[in-house]
C-alpha positions in Angstrom: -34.7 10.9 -5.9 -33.7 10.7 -2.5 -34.6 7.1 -0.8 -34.9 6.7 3.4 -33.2 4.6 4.8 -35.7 2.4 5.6 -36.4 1.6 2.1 -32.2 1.4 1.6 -32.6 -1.6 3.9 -35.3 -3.3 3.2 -34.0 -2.9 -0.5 -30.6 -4.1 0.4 -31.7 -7.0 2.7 -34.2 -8.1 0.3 -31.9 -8.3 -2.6 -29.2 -10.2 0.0 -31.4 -12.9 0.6 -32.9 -13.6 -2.3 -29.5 -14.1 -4.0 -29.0 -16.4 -0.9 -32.5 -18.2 -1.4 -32.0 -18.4 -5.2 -28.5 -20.4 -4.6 -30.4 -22.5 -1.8 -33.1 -23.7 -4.4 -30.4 -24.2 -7.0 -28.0 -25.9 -5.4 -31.1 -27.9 -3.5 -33.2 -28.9 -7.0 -29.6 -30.1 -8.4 -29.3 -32.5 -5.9 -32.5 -33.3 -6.3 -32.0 -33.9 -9.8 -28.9 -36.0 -9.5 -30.9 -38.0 -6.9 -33.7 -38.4 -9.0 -31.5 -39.3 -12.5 -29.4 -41.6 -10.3 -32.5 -43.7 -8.9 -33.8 -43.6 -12.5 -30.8 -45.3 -13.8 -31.3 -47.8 -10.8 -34.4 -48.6 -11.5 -33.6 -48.8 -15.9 -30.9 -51.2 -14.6 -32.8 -53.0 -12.3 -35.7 -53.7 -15.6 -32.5 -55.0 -17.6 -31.1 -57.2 -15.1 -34.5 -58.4 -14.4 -35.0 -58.9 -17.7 -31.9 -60.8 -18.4 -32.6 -63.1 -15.8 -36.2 -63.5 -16.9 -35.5 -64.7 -20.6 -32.2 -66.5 -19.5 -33.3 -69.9 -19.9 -35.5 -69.4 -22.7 -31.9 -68.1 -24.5 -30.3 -71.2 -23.3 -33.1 -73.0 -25.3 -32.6 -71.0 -28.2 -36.6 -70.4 -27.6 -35.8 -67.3 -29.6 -40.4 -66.4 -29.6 -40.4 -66.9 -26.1 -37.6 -64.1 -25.5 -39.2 -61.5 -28.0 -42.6 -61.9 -26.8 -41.2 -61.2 -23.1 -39.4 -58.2 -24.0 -42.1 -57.1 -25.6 -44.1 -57.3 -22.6 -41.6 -55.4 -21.0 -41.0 -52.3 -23.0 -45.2 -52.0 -22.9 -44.7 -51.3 -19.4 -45.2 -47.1 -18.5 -42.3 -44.7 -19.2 -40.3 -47.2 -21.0 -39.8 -46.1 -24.7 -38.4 -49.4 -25.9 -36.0 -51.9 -25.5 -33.7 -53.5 -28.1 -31.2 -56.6 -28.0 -28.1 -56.1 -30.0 -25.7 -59.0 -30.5 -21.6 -58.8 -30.0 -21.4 -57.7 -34.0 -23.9 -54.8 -33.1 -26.7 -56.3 -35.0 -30.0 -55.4 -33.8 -31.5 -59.1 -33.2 -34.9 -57.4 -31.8 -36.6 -54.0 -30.8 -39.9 -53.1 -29.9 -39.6 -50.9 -32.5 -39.9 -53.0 -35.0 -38.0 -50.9 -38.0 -35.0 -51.1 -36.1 -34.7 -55.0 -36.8 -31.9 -56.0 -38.1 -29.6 -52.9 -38.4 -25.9 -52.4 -37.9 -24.9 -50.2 -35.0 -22.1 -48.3 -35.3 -19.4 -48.9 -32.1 -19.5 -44.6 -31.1 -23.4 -44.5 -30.9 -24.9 -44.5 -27.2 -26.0 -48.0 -27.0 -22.2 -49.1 -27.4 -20.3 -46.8 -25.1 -20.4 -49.4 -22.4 -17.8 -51.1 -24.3 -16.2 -49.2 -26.6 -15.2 -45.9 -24.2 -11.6 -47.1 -25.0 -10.0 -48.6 -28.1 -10.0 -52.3 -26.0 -13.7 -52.7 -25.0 -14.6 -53.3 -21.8 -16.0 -56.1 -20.2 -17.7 -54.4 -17.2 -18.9 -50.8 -16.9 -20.3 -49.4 -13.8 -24.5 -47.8 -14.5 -23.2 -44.5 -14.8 -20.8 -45.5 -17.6 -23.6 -47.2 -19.6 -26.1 -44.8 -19.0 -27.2 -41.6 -21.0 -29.3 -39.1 -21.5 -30.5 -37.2 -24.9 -33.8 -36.6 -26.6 -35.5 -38.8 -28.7 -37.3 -37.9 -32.2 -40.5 -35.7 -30.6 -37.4 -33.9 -28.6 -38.7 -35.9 -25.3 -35.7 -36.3 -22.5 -35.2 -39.6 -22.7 -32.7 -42.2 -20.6 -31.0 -45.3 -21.8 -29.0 -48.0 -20.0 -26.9 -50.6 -21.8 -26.9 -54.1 -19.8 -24.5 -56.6 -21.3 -24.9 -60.5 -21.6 -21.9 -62.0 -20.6 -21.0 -65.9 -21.9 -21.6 -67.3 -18.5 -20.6 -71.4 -18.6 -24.6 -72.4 -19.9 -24.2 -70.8 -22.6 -20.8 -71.8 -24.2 -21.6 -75.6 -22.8 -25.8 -75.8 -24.3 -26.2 -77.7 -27.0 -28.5 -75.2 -28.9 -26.3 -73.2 -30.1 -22.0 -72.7 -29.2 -20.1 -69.9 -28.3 -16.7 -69.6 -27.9 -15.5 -70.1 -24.7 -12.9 -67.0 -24.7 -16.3 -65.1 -26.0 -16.6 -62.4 -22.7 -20.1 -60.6 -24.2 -22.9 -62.0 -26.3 -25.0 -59.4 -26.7 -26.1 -56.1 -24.8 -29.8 -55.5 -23.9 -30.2 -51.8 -24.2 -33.4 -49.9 -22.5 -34.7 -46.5 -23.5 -36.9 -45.1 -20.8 -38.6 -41.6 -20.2 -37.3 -39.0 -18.4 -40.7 -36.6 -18.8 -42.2 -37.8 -15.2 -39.3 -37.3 -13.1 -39.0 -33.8 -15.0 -42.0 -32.9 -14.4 -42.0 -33.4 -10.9 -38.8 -31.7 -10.9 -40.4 -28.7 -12.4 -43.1 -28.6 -9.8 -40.9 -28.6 -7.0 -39.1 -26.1 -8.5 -42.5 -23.5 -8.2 -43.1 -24.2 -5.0 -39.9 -23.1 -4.3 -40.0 -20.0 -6.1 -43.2 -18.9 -4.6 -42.5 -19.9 -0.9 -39.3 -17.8 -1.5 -41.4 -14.8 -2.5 -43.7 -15.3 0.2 -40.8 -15.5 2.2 -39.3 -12.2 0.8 -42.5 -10.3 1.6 -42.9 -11.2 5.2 -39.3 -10.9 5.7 -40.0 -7.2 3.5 -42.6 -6.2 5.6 -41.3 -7.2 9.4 -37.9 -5.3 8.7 -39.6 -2.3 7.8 -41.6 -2.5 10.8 -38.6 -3.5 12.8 -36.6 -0.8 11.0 -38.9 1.7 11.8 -38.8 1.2 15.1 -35.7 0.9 16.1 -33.7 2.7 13.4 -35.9 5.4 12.2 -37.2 6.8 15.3 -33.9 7.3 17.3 -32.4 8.9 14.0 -34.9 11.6 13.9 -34.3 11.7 18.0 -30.4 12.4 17.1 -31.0 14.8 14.1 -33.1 17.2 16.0 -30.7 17.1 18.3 -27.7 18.4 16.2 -30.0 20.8 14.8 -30.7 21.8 18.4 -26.7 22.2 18.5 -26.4 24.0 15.6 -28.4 26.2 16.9 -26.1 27.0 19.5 -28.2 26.1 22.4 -25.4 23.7 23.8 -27.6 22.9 27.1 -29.7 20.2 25.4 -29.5 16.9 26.0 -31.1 14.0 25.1 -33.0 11.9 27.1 -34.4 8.2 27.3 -32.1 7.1 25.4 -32.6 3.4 23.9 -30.2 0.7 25.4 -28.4 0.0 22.6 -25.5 1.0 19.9 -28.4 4.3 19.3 -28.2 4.9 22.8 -24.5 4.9 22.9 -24.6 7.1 19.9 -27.0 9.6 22.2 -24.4 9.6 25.1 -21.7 10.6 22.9 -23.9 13.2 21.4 -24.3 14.4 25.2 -20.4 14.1 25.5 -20.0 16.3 22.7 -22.3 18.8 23.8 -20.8 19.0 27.2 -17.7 19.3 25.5 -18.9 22.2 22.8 -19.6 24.0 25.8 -16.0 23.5 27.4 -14.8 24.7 24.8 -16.7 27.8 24.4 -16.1 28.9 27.7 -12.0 28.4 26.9 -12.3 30.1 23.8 -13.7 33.1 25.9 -10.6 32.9 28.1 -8.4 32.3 25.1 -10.1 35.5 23.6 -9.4 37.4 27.2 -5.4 36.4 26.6 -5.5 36.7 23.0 -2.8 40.2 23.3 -0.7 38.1 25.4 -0.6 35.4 22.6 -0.5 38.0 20.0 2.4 39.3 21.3 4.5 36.8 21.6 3.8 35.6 17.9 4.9 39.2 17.1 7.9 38.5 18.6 8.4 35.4 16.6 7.9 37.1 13.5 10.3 39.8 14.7 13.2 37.2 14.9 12.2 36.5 11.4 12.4 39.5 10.0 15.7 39.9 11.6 16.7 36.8 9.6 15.4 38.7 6.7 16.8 41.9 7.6 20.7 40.6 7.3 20.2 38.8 4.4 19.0 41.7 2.4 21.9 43.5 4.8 24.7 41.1 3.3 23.0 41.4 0.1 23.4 44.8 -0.3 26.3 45.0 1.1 28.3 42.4 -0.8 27.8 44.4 -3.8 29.4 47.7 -2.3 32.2 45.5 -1.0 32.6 43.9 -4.4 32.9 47.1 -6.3 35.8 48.5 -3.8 37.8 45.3 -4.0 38.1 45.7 -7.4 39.0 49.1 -7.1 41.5 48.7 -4.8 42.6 45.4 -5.9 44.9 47.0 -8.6 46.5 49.2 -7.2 47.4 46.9 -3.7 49.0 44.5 -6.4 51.2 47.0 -7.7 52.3 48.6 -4.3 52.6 44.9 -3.4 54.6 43.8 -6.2 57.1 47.1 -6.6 57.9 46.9 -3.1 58.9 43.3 -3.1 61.2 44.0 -5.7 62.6 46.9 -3.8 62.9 45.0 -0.9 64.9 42.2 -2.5 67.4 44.7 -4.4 70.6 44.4 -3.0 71.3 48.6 -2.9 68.2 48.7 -0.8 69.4 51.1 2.6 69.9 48.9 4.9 68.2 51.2 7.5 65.1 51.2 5.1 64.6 47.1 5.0 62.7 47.2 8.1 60.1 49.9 7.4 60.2 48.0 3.8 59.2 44.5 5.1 56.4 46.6 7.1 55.1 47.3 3.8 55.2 44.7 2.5 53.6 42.6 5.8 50.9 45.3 5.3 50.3 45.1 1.9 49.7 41.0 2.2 47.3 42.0 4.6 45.4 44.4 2.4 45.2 42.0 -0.1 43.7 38.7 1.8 41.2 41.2 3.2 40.5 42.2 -0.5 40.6 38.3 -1.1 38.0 37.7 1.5 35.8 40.7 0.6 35.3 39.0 -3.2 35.0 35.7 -1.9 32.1 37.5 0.3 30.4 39.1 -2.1 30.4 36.5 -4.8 28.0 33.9 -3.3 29.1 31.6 -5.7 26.4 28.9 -6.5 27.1 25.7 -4.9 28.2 22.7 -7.0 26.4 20.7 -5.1 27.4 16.6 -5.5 26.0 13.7 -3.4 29.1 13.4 -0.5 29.0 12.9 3.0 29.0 15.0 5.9 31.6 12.6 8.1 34.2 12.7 4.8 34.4 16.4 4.8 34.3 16.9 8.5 37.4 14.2 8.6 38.9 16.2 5.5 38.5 19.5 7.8 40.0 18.3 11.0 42.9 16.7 8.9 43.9 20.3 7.9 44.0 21.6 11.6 45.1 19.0 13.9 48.3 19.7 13.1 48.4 23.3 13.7 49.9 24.7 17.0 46.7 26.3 18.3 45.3 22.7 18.1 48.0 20.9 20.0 46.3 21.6 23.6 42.8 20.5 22.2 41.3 17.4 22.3 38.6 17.1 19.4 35.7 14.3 20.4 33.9 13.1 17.9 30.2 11.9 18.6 29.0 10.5 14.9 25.8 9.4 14.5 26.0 5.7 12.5 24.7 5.4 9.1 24.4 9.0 8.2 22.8 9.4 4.6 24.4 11.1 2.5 23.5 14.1 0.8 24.0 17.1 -1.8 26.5 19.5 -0.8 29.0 21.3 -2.9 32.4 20.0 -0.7 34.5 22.7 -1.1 32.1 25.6 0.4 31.1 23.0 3.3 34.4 22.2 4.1 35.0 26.1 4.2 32.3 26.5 6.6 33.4 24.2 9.0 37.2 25.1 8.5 35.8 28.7 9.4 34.3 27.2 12.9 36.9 25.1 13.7 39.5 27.7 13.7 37.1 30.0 15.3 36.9 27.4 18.4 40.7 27.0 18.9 41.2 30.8 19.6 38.3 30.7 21.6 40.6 27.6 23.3 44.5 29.1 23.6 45.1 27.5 26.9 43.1 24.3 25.3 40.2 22.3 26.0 38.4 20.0 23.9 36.2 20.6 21.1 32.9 18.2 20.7 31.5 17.5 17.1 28.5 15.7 17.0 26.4 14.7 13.8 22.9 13.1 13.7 19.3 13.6 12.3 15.9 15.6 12.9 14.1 13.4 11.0 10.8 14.3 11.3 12.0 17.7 9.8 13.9 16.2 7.2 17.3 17.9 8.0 20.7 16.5 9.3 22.7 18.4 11.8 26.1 19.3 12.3 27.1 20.7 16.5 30.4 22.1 17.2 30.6 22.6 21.1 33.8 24.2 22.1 35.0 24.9 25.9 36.2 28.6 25.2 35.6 31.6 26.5 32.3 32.0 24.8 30.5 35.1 23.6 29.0 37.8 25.2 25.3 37.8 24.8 25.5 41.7 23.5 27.7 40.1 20.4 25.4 36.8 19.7 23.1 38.7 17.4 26.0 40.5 15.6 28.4 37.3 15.0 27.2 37.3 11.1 27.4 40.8 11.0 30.4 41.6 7.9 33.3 42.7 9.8 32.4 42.1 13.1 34.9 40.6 15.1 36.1 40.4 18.4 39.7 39.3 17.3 41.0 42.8 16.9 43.6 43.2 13.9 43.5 39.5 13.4 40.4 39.0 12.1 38.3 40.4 9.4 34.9 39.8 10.7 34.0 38.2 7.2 34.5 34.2 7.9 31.5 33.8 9.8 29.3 36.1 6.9 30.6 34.0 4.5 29.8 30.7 5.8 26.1 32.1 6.7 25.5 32.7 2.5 27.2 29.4 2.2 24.6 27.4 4.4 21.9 29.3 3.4 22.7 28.9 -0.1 22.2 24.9 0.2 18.7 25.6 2.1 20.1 25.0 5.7 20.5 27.3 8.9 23.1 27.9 10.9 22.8 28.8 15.0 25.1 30.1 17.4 24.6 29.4 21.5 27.3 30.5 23.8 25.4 30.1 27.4 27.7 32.7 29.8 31.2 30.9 30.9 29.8 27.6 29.2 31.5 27.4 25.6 30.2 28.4 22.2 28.5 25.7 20.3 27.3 26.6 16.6 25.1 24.0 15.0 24.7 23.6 10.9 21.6 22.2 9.9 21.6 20.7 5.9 18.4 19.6 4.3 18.4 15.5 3.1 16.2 17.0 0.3 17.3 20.4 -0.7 14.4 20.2 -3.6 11.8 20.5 -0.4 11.4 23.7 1.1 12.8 24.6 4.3 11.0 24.9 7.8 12.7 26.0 10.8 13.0 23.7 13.7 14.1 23.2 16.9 17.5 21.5 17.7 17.7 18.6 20.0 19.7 19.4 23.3 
C-alpha cells in the first residue's frame, strides 16, 4: 500500500520524538532515582547516627535495657524494617527481630562490607560504601546502612566495662529500612510521564498534519499538475502565486525549465532545418574511416599476393645471385666482362632486399610485446643513425616528456618503425636541418605519443593519402615504397595509429600514437599541436 506523504511525516516525526521523549524520561526518572536512593541513605544514616548518639551514655553505663528498649523504639518507627547491633566478633548483641539474637555473622554478608571490602578492614567507610540494597523474605526492596561504633576515649577509660585502647570498632549498628515508598512514588512519576508524552505525541501528531497539509501537500499537487501540464507539451504554462519559500523556489525553477523546454524546441527545429549540413559532414567522417578500413583490407590482401611471389622468385634470385658471384670472383673471368658482371650482381642484391622487404611485409609477424620504454628505444634508434653521413648536417632535438610510463611494446618492430622515419626525415633533409622528437601523453585518451617533425622538403598534399600505399615512393629507384606499409601493420598491430602532416614548405611531421593499456580498445583522438 502506497502511503502520502503526509502520513510518511507524521509517521517519521512521531517515531523521532518519541525515541527522543522515551530517553528524556529515562535518563530524567534515573536521576531521580539516584536522588531519591541517595537522600534515603541520608536519612538511614542520619537514624543511625542519631541513634548512636542517643543510647551513647546509656552504653557508657553498661545500662544494657535502657539501649534495647530505645532501639526498639526506633525500628517501630514507619518504613524501618529493623535494626540490629552486632559486636566487633559479629555477634548479634540485639535485633528487633528477636530470632536473630545471638547469631554469628559471617564477615561477606551485607551488614559487614563496611569493613571487610578488603582483606584489612576498614576503619571508616563513606554511606555509599556501607549501604545496600536487596529484597528481604516477602521479596520487598529493602535498604540497609551499617554505622559503626568506634572506641572513642569514654569508652576504653569507663569503669563499666574495658576495652582495649588499640580497639578502633566496638560494634556496628546496622538499619534495614524500606525502599517500597520511594518506589512507589517513583512508579507514579514514571505514568505521568508516559501519558503527558502521549498526549504530547498526539497534539504534536495532529498539528504536523495540519501544518503538513498546508504547506507541503498543497504546493506538491500545485507542482505535479504542473509537470503533467508539461508533459503534455503545452510548454506556455506557468505557475503562479507561488509560496515564499524553498516550494516557491522549486515553482521558479519549474518556470525556468519550461522556458527553457521551449528554447530548446525551437533550436531543435533549427537543428532539424541544418540537419543535411550535419549529416553530411558525419558522412564525411565515416568516409575517412572507411578509407582507414579500405587499406587495411588493401595491405591485407595484398601482402598475401606479395608473399606468394617472393617465394617464387626468391629461389631462383639466390641462385642467379650465388652463380654469378662465383663467376665474378674466378680469375679466367674476361676482363671486359667484370663490369657488366658486377652489374649483375649489384642488381641481383637489389632483387633480393626488395624480396626481403616484400616477406617482411607480408608476414605481420605478431608482436612480442614486453614492458620497455619508449625513450630507451628511441635512444637505441638514433644511436644507429647519428653516425651516418646523411645525419652529419642534422641536428636531432629531443623534447622528452619526464616520467613517461612505460609500456608493452615488442622492441624490435618499434625500433623498426622509428628507424623507418628517421631515415625517411634525413633524405627529406640532404642539405640538413634539424629533426625534432618529442614524446608525451594524451591522457585522458589513454595513449602516449611519439612526433617526429623534420625541416625537409615535405610532401605534396596529392601524395599524403598515398604515403602507406605498398610501393609508393617518391624516392625513385632507391626506395621500395614498403618501409612506411610496414611500419603502419606494425603500429596497428600494437592498437596504436600512426599520422602524417606535411603543411606545404613547412616539414613533414609523422606522429605514433601507442596505447598505455593495449587490453583497452582503441578510440581515435586528436593530437595536441
Amino acid at each position: 500500500m502506497r502511503l502520502r506523504l503526509i502520513t510518511k511525516l507524521t509517521i517519521v516525526t512521531s517515531t523521532v520524538l518519541l525515541l527522543i521523549m522515551w530517553a528524556f524520561a529515562w535518563l530524567n526518572i534515573s536521576n531521580l532515582e539516584k536522588v531519591f536512593l541517595a537522600e534515603a541513605i541520608k536519612d538511614a544514616d542520619y537514624l543511625s547516627e542519631t541513634a548512636i548518639r542517643t543510647t551513647h551514655y546509656q552504653m557508657l553505663e553498661d545500662d544494657r535495657k535502657r539501649v534495647y528498649q530505645m532501639i526498639e523504639e526506633i525500628g517501630s518507627q514507619k518504613d524501618i524494617e529493623h535494626i540490629r547491633l552486632i559486636n566487633k566478633d559479629g555477634l548479634i548483641n540485639y535485633s528487633t527481630e528477636k530470632a536473630e539474637i545471638g547469631q554469628f555473622l559471617d564477615k561477606n554478608t551485607e551488614a559487614c562490607n563496611m569493613c571487610h571490602l578488603e582483606d584489612t578492614p576498614l576503619t571508616h567507610a563513606s554511606s555509599m560504601s556501607r549501604s545496600r540494597q536487596f529484597l528481604d523474605r516477602d521479596g520487598r526492596p529493602v535498604l540497609g546502612i551499617a554505622k559503626g561504633i568506634y572506641n572513642q576515649e569514654a569508652c576504653y577509660t569507663a569503669p563499666c566495662h574495658f576495652h582495649p585502647r588499640e580497639a578502633k570498632i566496638l560494634g556496628v549498628l546496622d538499619t534495614i529500612v524500606s525502599l517500597q515508598g520511594m518506589q512507589m512514588q517513583i512508579a507514579t512519576y514514571r505514568n505521568e510521564v508516559i501519558g503527558l508524552t502521549f498526549v504530547l505525541l498526539l497534539l504534536l501528531g495532529f498539528s504536523l498534519t495540519l501544518l503538513t497539509q498546508k504547506f507541503v501537500n498543497q504546493p506538491l499537487r500545485m507542482l505535479v499538475q504542473h509537470t503533467k501540464d508539461l508533459a503534455g507539451g503545452n510548454l506556455n504554462k506557468r505557475i503562479e502565486n507561488a509560496p515564499q519559500d524553498e516550494f516557491g523556489e522549486l515553482a521558479h525553477s519549474f518556470n525556468n525549465m519550461a522556458k527553457n523546454l521551449e528554447l530548446a524546441q525551437a533550436e531543435l527545429e533549427d537543428w532539424g532545418r541544418s540537419l543535411e549540413i550535419k549529416v553530411e559532414e558525419r558522412s564525411n567522417e565515416l568516409k575517412q574511416v572507411q578509407g582507414r578500413l579500405v587499406r587495411s583490407e588493401k595491405l591485407a590482401s595484398l601482402g598475401e599476393l606479395v608473399a606468394g611471389i617472393a617465394h617464387e622468385i626468391n629461389n631462383p634470385l639466390t641462385g642467379i645471385l650465388m652463380y654469378s658471384s662465383m663467376l665474378e670472383a674466378d680469375p679466367r673471368l674476361d676482363p671486359e666482362l667484370q663490369g657488366d658482371l658486377a652489374t649483375i650482381v649489384r642488381e641481383t642484391d637489389r632483387c633480393a632486399l626488395i624480396v626481403r622487404e616484400l616477406l617482411d611485409f607480408a608476414r605481420e609477424s605478431v608482436p612480442r610485446k614486453v614492458v620497455d620504454s619508449v625513450h630507451l628505444v628511441l635512444e637505441k634508434t638514433l644511436s644507429l643513425v647519428q653516425h651516418q653521413a646523411s645525419f652529419h648536417n642534422i641536428k636531432v632535438l629531443r623534447n622528452y616528456a619526464q616520467e613517461l610510463p612505460e609500456i608493452l611494446l615488442d622492441p624490435n618492430q618499434i625500433e623498426q618503425v622509428f628507424m623507418n622515419i628517421v631515415l625517411n626525415a634525413g633524405q627529406a633533409m640532404p642539405e640538413g636541418g634539424a629533426l625534432t622528437i618529442e614524446t608525451g601523453l594524451v591522457a585522458a585518451q589513454g595513449q602516449l605519443f611519439i612526433r617526429f617533425s623534420d625541416t625537409g622538403t615535405g610532401i605534396l598534399q596529392e601524395n599524403i593519402d598515398k604515403i602507406f600505399d605498398p610501393f609508393f615512393t617518391t624516392k625513385g629507384t632507391k626506395g621500395t615504397g614498403l618501409g612506411l606499409a610496414v611500419s603502419y601493420g606494425i603500429i596497428e598491430n600494437h592498437g596504436g595509429e600512426l599520422l602524417v602532416e606535411s603543411p606545404p614548405e613547412q616539414g613533414t611531421t609523422f606522429t605514433v600514437l601507442l596505447p598505455l593499456n593495449p587490453d583497452e580498445p582503441e578510440t581515435a583522438i586528436s593530437i595536441p599541436a
